[in-house]
N, CA, C and O atoms as a CHARMM CRD file, in Angstrom:
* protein
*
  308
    1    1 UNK  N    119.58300 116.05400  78.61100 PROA 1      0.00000
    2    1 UNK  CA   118.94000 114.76500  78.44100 PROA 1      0.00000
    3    1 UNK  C    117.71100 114.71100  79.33000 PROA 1      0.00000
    4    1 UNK  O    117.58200 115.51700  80.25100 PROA 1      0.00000
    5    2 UNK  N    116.79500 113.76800  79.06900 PROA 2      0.00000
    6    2 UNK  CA   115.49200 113.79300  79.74900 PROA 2      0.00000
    7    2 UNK  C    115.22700 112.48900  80.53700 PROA 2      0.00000
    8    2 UNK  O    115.29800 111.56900  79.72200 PROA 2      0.00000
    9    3 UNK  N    115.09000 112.25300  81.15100 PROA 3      0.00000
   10    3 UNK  CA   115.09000 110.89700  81.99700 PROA 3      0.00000
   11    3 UNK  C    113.74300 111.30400  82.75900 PROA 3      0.00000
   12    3 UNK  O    113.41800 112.37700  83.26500 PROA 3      0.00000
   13    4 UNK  N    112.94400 109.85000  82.65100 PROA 4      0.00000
   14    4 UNK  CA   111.23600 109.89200  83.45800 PROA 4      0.00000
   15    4 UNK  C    112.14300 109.17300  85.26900 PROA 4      0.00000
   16    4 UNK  O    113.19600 108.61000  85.57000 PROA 4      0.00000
   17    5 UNK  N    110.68000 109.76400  86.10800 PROA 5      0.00000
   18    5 UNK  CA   111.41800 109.09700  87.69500 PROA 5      0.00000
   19    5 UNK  C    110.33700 109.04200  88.25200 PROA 5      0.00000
   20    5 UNK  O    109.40900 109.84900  88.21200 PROA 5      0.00000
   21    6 UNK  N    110.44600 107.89700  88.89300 PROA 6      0.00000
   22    6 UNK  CA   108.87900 107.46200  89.59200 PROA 6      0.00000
   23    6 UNK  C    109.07800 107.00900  90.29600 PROA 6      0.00000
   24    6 UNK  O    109.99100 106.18500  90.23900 PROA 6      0.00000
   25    7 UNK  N    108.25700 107.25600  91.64300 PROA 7      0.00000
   26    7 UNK  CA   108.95600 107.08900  93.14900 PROA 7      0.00000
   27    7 UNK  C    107.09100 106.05600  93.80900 PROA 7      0.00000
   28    7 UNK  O    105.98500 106.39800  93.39200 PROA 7      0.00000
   29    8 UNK  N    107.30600 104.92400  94.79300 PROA 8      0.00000
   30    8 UNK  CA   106.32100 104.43200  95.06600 PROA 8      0.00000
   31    8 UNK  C    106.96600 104.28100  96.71100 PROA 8      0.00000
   32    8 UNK  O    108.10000 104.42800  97.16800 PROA 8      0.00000
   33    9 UNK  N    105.96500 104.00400  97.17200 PROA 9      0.00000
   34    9 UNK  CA   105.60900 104.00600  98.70000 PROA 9      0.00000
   35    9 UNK  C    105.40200 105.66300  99.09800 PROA 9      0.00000
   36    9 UNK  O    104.66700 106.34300  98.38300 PROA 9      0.00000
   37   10 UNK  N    106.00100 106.18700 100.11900 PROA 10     0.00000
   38   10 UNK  CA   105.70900 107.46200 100.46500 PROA 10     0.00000
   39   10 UNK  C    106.77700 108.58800  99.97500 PROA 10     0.00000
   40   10 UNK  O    106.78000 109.76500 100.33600 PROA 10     0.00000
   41   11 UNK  N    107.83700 107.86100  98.91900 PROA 11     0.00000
   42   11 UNK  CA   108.08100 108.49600  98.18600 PROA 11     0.00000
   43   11 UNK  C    107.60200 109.90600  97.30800 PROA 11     0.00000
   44   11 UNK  O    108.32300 110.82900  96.93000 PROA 11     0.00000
   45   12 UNK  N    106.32300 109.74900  97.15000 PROA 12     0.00000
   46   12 UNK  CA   106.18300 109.95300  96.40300 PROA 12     0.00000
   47   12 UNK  C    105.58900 111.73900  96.90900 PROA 12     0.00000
   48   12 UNK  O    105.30600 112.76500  96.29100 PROA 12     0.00000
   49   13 UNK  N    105.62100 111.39900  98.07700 PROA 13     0.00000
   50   13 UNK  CA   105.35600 112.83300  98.86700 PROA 13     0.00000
   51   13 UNK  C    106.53500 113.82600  98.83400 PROA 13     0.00000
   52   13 UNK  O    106.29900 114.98700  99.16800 PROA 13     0.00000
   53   14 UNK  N    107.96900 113.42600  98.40800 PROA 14     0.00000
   54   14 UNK  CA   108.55500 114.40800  98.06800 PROA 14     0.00000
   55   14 UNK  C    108.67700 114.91900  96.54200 PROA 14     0.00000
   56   14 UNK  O    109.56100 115.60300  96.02600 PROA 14     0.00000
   57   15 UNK  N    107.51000 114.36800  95.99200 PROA 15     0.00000
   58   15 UNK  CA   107.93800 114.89400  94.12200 PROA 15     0.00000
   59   15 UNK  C    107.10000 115.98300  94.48400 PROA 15     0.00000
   60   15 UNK  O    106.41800 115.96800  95.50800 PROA 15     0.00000
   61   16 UNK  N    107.14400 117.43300  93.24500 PROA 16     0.00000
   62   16 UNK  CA   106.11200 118.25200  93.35100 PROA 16     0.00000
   63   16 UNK  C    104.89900 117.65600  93.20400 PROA 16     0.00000
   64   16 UNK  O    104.66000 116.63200  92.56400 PROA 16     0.00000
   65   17 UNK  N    104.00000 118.46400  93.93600 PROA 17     0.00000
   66   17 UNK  CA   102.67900 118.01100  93.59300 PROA 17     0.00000
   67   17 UNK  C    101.90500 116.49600  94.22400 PROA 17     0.00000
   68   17 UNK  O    100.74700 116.07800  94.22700 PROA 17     0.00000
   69   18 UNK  N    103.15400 116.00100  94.70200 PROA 18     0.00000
   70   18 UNK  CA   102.77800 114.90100  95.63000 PROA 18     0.00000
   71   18 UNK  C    102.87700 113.78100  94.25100 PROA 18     0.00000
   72   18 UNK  O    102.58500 112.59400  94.39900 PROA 18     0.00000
   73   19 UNK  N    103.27500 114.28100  93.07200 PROA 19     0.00000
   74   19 UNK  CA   103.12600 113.11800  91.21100 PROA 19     0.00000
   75   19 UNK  C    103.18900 112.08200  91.86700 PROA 19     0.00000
   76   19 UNK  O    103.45800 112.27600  93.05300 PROA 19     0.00000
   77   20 UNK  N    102.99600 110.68100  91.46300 PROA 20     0.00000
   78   20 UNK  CA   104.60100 109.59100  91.58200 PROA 20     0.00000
   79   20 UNK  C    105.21800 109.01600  90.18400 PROA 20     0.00000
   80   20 UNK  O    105.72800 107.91000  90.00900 PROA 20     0.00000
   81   21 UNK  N    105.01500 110.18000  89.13600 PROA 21     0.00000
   82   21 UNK  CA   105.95500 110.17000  88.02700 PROA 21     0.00000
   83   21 UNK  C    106.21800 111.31000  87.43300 PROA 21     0.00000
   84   21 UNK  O    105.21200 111.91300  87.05600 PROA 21     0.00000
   85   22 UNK  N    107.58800 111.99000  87.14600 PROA 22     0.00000
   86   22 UNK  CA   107.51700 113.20500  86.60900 PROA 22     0.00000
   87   22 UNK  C    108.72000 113.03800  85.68100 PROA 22     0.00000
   88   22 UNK  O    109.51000 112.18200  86.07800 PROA 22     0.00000
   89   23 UNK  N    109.10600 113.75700  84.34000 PROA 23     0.00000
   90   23 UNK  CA   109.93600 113.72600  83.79900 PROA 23     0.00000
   91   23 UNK  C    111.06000 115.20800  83.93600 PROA 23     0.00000
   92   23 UNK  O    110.77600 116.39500  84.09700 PROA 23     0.00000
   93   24 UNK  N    112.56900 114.42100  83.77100 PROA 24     0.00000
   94   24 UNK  CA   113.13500 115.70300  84.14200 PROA 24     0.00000
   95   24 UNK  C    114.43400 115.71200  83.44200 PROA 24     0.00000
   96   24 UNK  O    115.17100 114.73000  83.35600 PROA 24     0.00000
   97   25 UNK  N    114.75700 117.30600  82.76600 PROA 25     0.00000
   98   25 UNK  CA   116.07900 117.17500  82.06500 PROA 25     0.00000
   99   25 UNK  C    117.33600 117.63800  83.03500 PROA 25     0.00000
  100   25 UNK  O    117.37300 118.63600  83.75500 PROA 25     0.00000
  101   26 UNK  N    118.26700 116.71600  82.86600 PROA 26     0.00000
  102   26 UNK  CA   119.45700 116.57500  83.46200 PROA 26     0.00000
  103   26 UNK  C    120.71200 116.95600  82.36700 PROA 26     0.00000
  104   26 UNK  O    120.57700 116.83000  81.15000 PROA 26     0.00000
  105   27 UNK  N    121.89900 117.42300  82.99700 PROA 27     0.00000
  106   27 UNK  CA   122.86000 117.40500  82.79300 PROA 27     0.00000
  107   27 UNK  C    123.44700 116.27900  82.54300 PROA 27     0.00000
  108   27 UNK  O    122.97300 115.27800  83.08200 PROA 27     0.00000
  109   28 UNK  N    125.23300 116.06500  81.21400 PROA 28     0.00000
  110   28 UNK  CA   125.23900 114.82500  80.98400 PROA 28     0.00000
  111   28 UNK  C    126.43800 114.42600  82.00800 PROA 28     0.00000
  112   28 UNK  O    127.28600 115.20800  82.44000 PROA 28     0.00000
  113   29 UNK  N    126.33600 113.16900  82.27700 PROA 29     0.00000
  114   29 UNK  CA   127.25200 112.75500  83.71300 PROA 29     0.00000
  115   29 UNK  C    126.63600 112.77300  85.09400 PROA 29     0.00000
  116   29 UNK  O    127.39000 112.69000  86.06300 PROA 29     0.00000
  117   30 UNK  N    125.19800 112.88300  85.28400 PROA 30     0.00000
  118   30 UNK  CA   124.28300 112.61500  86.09700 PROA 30     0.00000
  119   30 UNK  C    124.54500 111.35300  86.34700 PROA 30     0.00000
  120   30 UNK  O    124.86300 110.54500  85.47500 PROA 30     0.00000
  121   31 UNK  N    124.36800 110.96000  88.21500 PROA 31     0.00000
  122   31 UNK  CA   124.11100 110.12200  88.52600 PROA 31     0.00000
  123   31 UNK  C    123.06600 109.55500  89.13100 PROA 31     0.00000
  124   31 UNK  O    122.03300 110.18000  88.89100 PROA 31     0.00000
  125   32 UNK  N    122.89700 108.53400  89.88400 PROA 32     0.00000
  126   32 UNK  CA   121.41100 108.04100  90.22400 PROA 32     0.00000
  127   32 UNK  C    121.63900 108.56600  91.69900 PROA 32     0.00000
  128   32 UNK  O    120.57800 108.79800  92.27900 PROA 32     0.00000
  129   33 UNK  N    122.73500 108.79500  92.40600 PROA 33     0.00000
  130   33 UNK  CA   123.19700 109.71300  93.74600 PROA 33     0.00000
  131   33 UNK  C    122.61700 111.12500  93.38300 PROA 33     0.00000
  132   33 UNK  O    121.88100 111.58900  94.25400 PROA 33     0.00000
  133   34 UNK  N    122.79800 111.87000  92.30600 PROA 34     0.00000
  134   34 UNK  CA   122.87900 113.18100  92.62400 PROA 34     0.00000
  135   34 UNK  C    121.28900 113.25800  91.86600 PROA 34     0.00000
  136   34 UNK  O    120.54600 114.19200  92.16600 PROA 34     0.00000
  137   35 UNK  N    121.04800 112.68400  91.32400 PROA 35     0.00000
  138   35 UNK  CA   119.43100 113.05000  91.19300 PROA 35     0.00000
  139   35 UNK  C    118.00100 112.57900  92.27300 PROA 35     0.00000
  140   35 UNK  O    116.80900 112.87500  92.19100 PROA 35     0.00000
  141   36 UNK  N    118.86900 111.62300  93.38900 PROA 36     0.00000
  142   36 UNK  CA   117.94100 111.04900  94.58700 PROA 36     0.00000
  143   36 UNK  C    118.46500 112.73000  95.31600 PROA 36     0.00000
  144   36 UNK  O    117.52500 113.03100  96.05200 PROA 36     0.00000
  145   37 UNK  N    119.28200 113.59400  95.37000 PROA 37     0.00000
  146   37 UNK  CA   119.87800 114.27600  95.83900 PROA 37     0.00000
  147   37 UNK  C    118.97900 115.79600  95.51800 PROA 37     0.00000
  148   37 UNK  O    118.50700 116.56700  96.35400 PROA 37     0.00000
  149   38 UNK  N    118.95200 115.87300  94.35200 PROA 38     0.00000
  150   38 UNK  CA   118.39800 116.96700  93.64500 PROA 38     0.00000
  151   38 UNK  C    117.23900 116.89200  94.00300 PROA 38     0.00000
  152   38 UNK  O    116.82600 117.94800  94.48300 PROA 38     0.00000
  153   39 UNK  N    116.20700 115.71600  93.96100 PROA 39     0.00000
  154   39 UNK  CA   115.09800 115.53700  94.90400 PROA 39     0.00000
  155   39 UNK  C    114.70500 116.05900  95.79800 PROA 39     0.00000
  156   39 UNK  O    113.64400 116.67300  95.91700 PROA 39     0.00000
  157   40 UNK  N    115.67800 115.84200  96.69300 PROA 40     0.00000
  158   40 UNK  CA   115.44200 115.92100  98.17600 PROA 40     0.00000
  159   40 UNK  C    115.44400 115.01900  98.57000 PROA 40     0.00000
  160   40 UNK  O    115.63600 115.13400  99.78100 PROA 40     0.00000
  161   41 UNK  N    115.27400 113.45700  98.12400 PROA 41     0.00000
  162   41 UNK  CA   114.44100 112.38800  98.78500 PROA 41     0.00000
  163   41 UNK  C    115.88400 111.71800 100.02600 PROA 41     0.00000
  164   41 UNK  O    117.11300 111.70400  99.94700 PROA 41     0.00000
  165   42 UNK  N    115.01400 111.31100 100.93100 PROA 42     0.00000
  166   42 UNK  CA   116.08800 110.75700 101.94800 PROA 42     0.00000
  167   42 UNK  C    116.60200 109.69700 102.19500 PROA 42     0.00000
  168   42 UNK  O    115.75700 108.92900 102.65600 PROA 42     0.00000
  169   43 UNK  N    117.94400 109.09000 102.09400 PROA 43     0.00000
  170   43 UNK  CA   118.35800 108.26600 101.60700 PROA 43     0.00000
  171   43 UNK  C    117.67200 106.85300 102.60200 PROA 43     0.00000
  172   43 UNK  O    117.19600 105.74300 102.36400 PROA 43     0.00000
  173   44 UNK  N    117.97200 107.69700 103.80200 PROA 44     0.00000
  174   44 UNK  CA   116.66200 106.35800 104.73500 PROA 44     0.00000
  175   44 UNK  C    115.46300 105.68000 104.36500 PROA 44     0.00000
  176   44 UNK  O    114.91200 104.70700 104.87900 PROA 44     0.00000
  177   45 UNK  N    115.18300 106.32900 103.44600 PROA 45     0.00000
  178   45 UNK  CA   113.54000 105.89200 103.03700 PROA 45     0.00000
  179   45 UNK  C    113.98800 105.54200 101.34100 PROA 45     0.00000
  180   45 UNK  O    113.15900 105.10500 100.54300 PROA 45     0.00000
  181   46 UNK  N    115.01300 105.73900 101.08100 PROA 46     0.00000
  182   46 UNK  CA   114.86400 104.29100  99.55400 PROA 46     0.00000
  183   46 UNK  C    115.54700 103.42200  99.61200 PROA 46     0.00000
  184   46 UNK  O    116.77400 103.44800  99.71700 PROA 46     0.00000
  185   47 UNK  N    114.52800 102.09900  99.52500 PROA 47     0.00000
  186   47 UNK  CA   115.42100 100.69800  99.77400 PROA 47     0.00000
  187   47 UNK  C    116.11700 100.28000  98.50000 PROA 47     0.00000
  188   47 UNK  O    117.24800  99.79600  98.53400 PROA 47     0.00000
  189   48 UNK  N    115.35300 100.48800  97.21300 PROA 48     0.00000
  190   48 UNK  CA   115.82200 100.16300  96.18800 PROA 48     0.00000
  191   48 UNK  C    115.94400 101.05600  94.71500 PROA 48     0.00000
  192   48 UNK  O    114.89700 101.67600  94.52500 PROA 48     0.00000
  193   49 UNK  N    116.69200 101.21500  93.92000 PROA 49     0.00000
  194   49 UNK  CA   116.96000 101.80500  92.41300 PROA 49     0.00000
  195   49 UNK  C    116.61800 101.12600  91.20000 PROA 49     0.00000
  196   49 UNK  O    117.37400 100.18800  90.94900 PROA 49     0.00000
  197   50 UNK  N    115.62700 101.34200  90.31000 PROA 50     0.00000
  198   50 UNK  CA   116.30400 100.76900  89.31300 PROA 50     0.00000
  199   50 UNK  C    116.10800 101.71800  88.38200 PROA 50     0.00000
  200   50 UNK  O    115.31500 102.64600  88.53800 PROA 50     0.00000
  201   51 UNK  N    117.29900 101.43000  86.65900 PROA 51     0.00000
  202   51 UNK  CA   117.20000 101.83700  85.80200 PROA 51     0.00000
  203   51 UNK  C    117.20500 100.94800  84.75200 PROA 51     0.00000
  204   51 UNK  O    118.01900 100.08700  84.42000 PROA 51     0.00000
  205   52 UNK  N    115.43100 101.55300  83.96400 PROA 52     0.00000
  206   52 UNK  CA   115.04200 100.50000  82.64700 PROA 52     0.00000
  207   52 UNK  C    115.32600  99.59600  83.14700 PROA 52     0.00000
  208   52 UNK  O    116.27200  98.88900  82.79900 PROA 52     0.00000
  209   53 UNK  N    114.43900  99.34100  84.27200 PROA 53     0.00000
  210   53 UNK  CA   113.80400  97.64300  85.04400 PROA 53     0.00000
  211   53 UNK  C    114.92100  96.81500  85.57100 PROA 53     0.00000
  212   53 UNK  O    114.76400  95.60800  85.75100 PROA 53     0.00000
  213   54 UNK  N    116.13600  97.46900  85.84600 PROA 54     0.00000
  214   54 UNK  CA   117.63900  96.45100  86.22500 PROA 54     0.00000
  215   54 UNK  C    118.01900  97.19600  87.63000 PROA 54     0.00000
  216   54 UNK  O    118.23900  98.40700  87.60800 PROA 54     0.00000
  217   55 UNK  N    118.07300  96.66300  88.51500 PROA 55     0.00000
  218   55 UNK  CA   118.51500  97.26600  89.97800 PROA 55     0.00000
  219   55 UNK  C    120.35000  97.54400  89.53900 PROA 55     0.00000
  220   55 UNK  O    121.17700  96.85900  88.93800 PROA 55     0.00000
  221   56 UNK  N    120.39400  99.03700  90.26900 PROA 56     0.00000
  222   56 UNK  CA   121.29900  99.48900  89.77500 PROA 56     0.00000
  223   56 UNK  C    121.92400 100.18800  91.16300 PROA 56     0.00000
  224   56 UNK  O    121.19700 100.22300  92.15500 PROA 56     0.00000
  225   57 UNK  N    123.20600 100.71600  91.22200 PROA 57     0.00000
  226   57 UNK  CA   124.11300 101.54600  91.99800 PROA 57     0.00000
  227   57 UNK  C    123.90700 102.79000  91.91900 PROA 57     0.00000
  228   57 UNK  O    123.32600 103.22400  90.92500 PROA 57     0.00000
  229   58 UNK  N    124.30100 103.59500  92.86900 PROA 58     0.00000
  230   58 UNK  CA   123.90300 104.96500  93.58400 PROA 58     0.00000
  231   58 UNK  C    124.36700 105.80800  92.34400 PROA 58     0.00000
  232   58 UNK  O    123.80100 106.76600  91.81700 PROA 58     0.00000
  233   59 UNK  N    126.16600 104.87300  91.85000 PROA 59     0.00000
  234   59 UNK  CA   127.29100 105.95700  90.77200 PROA 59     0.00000
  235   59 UNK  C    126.63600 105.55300  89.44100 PROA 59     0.00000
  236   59 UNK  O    127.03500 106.20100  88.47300 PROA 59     0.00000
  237   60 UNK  N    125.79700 104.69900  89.22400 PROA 60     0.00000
  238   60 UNK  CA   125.03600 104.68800  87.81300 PROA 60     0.00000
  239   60 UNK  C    124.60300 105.91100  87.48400 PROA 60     0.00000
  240   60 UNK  O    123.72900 106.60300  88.00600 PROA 60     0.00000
  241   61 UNK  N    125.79900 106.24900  85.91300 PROA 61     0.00000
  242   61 UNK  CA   125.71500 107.49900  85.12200 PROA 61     0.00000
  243   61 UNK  C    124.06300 107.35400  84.42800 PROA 61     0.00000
  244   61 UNK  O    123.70800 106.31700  83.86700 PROA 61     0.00000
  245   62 UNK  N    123.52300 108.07600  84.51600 PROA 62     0.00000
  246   62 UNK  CA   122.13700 108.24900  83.20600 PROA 62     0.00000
  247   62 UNK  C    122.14900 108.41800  82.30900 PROA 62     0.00000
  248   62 UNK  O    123.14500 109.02900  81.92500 PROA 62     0.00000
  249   63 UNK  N    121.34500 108.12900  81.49400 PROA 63     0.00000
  250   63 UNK  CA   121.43500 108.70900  79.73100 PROA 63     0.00000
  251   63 UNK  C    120.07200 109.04300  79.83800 PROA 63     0.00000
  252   63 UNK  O    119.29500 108.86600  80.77600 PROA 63     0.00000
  253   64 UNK  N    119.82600 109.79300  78.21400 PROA 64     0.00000
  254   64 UNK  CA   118.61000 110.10400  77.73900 PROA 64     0.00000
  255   64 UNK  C    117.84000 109.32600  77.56700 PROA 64     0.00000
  256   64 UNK  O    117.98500 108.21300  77.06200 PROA 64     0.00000
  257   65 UNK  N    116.81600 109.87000  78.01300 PROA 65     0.00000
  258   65 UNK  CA   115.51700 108.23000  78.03700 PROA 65     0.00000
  259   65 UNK  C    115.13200 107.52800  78.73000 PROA 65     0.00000
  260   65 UNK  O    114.07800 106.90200  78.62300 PROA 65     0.00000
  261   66 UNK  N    116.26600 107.46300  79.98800 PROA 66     0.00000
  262   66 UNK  CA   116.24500 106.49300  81.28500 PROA 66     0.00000
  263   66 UNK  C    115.05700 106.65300  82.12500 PROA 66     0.00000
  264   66 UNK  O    114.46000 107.70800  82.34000 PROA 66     0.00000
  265   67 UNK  N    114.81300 105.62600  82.52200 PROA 67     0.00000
  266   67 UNK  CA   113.34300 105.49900  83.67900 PROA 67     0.00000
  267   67 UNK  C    113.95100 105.07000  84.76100 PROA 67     0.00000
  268   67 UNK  O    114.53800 103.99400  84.87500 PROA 67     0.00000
  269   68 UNK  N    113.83800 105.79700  85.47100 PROA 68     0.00000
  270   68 UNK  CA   114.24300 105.59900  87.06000 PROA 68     0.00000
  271   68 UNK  C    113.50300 105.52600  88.12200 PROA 68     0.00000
  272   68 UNK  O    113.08800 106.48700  88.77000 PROA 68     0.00000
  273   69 UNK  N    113.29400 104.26600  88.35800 PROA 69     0.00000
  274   69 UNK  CA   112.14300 103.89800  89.86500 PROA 69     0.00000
  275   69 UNK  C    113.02000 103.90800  90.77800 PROA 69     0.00000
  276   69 UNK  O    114.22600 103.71100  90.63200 PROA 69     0.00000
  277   70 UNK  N    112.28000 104.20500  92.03600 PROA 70     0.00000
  278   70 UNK  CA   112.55000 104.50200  92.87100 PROA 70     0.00000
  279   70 UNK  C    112.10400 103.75300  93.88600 PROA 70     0.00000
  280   70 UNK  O    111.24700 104.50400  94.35200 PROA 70     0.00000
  281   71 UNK  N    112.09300 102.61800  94.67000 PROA 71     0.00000
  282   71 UNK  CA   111.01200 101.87600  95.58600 PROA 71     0.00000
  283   71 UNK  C    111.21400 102.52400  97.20100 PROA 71     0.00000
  284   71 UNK  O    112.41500 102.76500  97.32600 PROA 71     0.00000
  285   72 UNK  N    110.50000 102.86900  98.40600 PROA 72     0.00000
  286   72 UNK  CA   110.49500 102.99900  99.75900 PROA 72     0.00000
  287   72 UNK  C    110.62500 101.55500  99.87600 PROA 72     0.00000
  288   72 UNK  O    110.31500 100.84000  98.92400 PROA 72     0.00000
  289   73 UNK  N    111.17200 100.94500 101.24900 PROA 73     0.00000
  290   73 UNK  CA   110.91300 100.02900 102.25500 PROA 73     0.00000
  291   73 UNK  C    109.65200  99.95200 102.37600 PROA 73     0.00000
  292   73 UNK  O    108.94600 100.91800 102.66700 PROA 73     0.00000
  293   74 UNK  N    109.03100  98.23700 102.06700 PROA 74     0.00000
  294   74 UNK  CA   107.68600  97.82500 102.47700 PROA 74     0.00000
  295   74 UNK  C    107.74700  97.24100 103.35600 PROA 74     0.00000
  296   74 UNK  O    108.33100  96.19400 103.63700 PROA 74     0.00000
  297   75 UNK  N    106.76200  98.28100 104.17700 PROA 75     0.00000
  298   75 UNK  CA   106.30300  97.68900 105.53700 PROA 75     0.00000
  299   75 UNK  C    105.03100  96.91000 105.32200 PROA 75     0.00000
  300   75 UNK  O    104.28100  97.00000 104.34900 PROA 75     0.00000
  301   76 UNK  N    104.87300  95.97100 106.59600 PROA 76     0.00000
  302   76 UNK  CA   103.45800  94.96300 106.44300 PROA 76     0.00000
  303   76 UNK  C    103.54400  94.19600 107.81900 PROA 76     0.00000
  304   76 UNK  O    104.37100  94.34600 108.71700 PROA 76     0.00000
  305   77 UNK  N    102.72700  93.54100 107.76300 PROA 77     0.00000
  306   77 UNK  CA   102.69500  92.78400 109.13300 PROA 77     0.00000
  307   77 UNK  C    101.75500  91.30500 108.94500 PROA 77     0.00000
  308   77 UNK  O    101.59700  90.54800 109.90300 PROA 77     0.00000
């Protein structure tokens, strides 16, 4: 299955290439844990998930098609 993933804040420094959207085929029974995992990305630095625009859980299985954002903690002052 193919699922798009797009990572914002400094996220986006761990996709190849520095992207902050890349598409990627997964195995079926993927979760939104083991593909922040497959990444690399560190769990300290994502505040929030969503899939197809709905904030979602770490054990949220994926399907084909899914868009998965990714948000960092915004800092500001």
């Amino acid at each position: 299955m193919q699922v798009t993933v797009e990572t914002y804040g400094g996220l986006k420094n761990y996709l190849p290439g520095g992207v902050q959207a890349l598409v990627l085929e997964l195995g079926p029974g993927t979760t939104v844990a083991c593909l922040v995992a497959r990444l690399g990305l560190p769990w300290e630095e994502v505040w929030q998930v969503a899939v197809n625009g709905q904030l979602t859980t770490t054990g949220h299985q994926l399907e084909d098609g899914d868009r998965l954002t990714i948000f960092a903690p915004v800092e500001g002052g």
